[in-house]
C-alpha positions as CSV (number, residue, x, y, z in Angstrom):
1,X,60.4,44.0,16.1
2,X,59.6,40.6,17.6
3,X,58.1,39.3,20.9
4,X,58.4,36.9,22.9
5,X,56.4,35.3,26.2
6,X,56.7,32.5,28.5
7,X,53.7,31.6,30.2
8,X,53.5,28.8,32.9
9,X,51.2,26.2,33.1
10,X,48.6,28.3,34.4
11,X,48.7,30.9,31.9
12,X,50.3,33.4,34.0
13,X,53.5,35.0,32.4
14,X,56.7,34.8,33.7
15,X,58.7,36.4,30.8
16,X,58.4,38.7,28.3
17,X,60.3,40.9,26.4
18,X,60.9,42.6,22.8
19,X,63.4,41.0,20.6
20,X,65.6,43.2,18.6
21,X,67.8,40.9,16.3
22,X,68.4,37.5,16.0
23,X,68.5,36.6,19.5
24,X,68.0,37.1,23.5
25,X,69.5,35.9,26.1
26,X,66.5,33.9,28.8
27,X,67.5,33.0,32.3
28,X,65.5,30.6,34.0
29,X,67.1,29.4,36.3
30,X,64.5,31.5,38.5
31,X,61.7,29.3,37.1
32,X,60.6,26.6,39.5
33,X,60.1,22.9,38.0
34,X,57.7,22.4,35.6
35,X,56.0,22.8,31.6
36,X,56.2,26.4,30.4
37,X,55.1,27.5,26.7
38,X,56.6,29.8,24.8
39,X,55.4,31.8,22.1
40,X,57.3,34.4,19.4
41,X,55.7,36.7,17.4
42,X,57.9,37.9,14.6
43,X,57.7,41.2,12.7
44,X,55.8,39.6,9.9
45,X,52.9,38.6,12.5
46,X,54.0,34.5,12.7
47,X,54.0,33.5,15.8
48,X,56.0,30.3,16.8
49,X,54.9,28.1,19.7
50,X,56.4,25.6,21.5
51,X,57.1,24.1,25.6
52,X,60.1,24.0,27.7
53,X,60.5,21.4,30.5
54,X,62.4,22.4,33.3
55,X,63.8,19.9,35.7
């Protein structure tokens, strides 16, 4: 099973959940504007990194 988490800017998280497949569906549209980071851990342990910008 994978992971994954959303943290904002301060660290705090805002999302996470357990993926099961290939996909999940994310709303954010309850996010406020600004820089989030997200991060996926797969089953294999790799963890995948990366920011969203929302406007």
């Amino acid at each position: 099973m994978s992971y994954i988490q959303i943290t904002n800017i301060l660290g705090e998280v805002v999302f996470s959940e357990n993926i099961n497949g290939n996909s999940v569906p994310i709303t954010l549209n309850n996010l406020a504007a600004g820089l989030y980071f997200y991060s996926i851990t797969t089953e294999n342990n790799k963890v995948i990194k990366g920011m969203i910008t929302i406007n």
